[in-house]
N, C-alpha and C positions, 0 to 999 in steps of 0.2 A: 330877871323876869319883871316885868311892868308889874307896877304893884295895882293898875287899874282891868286886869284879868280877873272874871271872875274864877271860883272853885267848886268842882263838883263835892260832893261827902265823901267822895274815896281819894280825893287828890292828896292826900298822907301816904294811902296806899300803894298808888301809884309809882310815887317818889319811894318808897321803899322796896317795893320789883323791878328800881331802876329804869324805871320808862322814862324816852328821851321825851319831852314836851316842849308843844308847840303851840302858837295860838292860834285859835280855832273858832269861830262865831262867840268873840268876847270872853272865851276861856280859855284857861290852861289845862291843857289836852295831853293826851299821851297818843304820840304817834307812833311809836313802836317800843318792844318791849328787848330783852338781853336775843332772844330768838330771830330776829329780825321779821321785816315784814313780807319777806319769800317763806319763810319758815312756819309765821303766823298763821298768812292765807291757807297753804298745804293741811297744815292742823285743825284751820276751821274745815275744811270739805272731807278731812277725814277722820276725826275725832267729833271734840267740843269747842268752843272757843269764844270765850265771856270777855264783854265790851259794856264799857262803860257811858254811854250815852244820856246820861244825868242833865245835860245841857240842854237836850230838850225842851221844850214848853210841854210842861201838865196841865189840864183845864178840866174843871167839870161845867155843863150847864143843867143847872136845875130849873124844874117849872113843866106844867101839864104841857106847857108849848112848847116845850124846849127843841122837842123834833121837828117841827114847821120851821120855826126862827132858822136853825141849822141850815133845812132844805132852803129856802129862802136866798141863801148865798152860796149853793154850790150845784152842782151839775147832775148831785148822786141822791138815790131814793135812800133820805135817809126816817122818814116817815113810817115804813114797812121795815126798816131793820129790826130781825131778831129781837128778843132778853137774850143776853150772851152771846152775842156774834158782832164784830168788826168788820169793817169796811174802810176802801181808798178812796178818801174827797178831793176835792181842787176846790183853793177857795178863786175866783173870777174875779176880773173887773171888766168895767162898764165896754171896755175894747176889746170883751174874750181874752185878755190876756191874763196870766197865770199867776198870783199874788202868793201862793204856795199849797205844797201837798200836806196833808195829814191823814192822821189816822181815826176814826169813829166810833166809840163802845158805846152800846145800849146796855148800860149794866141798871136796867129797869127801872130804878127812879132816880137815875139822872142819864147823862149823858157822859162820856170820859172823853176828849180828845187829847192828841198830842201833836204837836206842832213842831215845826223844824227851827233849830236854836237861832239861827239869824234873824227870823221872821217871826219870834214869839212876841215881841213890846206891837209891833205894826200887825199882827193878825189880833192880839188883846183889844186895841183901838178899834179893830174894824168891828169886831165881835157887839165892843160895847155899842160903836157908835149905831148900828142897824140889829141888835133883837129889841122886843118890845120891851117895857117895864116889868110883865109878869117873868119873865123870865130872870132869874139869877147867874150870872159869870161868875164860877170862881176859880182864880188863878194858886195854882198847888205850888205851895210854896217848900213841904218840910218831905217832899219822897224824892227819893232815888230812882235811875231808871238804869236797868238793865238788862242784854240781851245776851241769852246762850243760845247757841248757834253751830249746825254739825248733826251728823247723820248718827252722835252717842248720846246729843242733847237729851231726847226723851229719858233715853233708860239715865241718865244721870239726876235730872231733876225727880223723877219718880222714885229716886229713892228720899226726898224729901216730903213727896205727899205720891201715891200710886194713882191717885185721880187725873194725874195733868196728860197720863196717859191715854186715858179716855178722850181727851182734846184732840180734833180736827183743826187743820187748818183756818185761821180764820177765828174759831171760837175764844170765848173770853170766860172767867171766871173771877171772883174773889177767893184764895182760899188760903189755908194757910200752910206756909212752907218752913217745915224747920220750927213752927210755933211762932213767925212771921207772921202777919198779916198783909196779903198779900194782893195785887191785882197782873193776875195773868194772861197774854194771849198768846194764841201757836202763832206767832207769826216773825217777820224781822227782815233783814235789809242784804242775807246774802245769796238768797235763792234756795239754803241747805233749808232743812228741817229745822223747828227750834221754837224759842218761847221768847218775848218781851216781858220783863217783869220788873213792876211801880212796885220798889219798898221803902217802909217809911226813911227817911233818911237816916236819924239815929242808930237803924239798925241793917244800912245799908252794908258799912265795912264786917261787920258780924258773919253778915250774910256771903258778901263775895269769898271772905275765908272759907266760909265751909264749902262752898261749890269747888276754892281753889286745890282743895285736898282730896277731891277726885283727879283721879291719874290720868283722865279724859281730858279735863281742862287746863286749858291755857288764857292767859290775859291777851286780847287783840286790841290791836290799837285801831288809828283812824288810818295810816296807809294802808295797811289789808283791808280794813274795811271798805277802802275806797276801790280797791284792784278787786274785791270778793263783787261787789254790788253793780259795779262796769260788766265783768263776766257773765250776769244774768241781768242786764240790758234796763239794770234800775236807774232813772233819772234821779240826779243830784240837785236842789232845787238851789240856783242861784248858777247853776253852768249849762246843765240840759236843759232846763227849761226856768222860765221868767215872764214877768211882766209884757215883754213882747212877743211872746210865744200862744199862741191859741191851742188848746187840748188836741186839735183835729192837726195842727202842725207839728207838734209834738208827738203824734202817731201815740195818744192815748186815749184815743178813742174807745176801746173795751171802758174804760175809767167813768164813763158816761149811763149813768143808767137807763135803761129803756124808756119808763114811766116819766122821764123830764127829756124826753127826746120827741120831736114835731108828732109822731102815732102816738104819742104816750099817753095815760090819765087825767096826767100832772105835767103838759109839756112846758117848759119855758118857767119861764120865771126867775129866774138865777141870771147877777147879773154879767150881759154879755151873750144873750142868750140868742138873740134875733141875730148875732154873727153867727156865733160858735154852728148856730141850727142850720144855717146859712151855706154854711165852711161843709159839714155834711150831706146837707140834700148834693150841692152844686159837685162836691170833690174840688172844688176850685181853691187852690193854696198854693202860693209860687214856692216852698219851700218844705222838705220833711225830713225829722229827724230820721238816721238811719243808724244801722250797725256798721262798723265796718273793721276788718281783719286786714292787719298788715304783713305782707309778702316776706319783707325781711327779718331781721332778728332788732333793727332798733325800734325801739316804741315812738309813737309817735303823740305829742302831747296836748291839752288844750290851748287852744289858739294858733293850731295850725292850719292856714290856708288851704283849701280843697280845690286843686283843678279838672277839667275834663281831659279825655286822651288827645283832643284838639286847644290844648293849652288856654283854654276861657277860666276862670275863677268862678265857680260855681258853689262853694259854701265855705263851712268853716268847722273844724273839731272844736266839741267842748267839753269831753270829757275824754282823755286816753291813756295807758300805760302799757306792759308786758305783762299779759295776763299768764299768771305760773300756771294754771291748770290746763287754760286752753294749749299753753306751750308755744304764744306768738301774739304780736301787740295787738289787743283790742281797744276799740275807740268807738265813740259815738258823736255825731255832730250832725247840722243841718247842712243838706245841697239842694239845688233846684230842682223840684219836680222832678222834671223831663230827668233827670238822674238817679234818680229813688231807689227804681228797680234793682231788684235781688239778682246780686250778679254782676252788678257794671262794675266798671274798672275806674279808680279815679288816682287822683294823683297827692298824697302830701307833699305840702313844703316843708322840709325839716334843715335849719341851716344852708341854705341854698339846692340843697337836694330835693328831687320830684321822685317820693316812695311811693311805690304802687300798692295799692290795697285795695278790695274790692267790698262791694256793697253788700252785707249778710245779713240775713233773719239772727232775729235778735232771740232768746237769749243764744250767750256764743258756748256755752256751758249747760245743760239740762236742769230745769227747777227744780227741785228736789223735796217740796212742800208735801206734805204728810197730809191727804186726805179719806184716810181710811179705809 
């Protein structure tokens, strides 16, 4: 192992349930565990299944402005968010393109985000370089993060506090678990039911023990997590969407809140707006992300060339594999327009083969999010 990888707080633990590790946005990761990662995904959609996502960026911003400064660079009303409720950002640049996704907690006198590990130093920079002075960034250096996941999640963590049951989709908390102090939200990256949970890092391995001696959980790594989050049509920031990807070709448009949309309160302002707003009034975009299921039994992977049934090259997969639940390879990538629609037929290159798969509503598996 490069000894230039960083380490999450539980990478002892890891290496001790035998998980094979790989690097992974600057860390040493556990890609799968003794179960494999058919075995894993199966167990998160039908149990529990605890993932260790510590590499993420933690950030609070404090300050009366901290919620302007936010709205300021991103698409979503984050000014009217809740005390206790999360939200999905995009942070823009100046071309509508995509700089990365995160996540939003109003935990009332501050702010909480989380940030995707590759993009955490370059969203810190952009952070610092455009909020105002009143405003404080602080980047969380000493929690762990972790995500239980699976339709046993609730009744598993409720028996560590019976409050997290009370929890809707979306909602956030501080509380404490296990006599942890804790920052909780229902939410997470595979469509099941489930919780995201910031513990202090010290007391991170303490913590994953105890969840691991419920008979519900299992340790998942980052391949199932990556076949679990494909299956419910979640984009991967740095494959489904980037820099040259605008929200509207992206087909994240829901992502957009009303109030910073051309009718809104508060329209515009976030930068890349006069496109992005642009890309919506007209529907004008040569290109959109799509779903799509393939016919045969091989998967088909990213960086596969997408033709029409009249042999033109018209996009390209960026995320795919053999999804275990759906029971057939799902993929997502961008094609032309004129080929978007649910239904059409297109063509993978896979090793000189042209595999048929067609063009599907996205997710290819039903969300499963808990909202009471």
């Amino acid at each position: 192992m490069s000894q230039d990888l960083l380490k999450t707080p539980l990478h002892a633990l890891h290496i001790e349930m035998g998980a094979k590790m790989v690097p992974f946005a600057g860390y040493d990761m556990p890609v799968q565990y003794a179960l494999g990662v058919r075995k894993e995904h199966i167990h998160c959609r039908e149990h529990a299944g605890l993932f260790d996502v510590s590499h993420m960026g933690q950030l609070r911003l404090h300050g009366e402005n901290a919620a302007k400064a936010l709205e300021a660079l991103v698409p979503v009303d984050i000014i009217d968010l809740p005390e206790g409720k999360q939200r999905y950002a995009l942070f823009t640049n100046e071309q509508g393109g995509l700089m990365d996704d995160l996540m939003v907690t109003n935990f009332g006198d501050h702010l909480f985000v989380v940030v995707n590990a590759a993009c955490k130093e370059q969203d810190i920079a952009h952070l610092r370089a455009n909020i105002p002075a009143d405003v404080e960034l602080e980047v969380i250096e000493d929690r762990a993060l972790l995500a239980l996941q699976g339709p046993e999640a609730a009744t598993v963590l409720a028996t560590l506090n019976p409050a997290v049951a009370d929890m809707v989709f979306m909602d956030a908390a501080k509380m404490d678990l296990a006599g942890i102090e804790c920052l909780v939200s229902r939410s997470g990256y595979t469509g099941e039911d489930g919780y995201e949970i910031s513990v202090p890092s010290d007391k991170a391995e303490e913590f994953a023990r105890r969840l691991l001696l419920k008979e519900e959980v299992e340790w998942i790594g980052l391949g199932a997590r990556d076949s679990l989050r494909l299956e419910c049509g979640l984009c991967l920031y740095g494959h489904d969407i980037d820099t040259t990807t605008t929200p509207v070709e992206g087909s994240l448009l829901w992502a957009i809140s009303k109030p910073r949309r051309a009718d809104g309160e508060r329209a515009g302002g976030f930068p890349g707006a006069d496109i992005i707003l642009d890309q919506i009034a007209t529907k004008d975009v040569s290109r959109k992300r799509v779903g799509l299921l393939g016919s045969s039994k091989a998967p088909v992977r990213e960086g596969a060339v997408l033709f029409d049934a009249d042999d033109n090259e018209i996009g390209v997969v960026t995320s795919g594999t053999f999804g275990p639940t759906k029971g057939q390879p799902v993929a997502m990538g961008y094609v032309a327009t004129a080929s978007a629609a649910i239904g059409t037929e297109v063509f993978a290159e896979v090793r000189g083969k042209k595999l048929p798969m067609t063009v599907e509503k996205m997710p290819f598996v039903p969300q499963r999010y808990y909202r009471g």
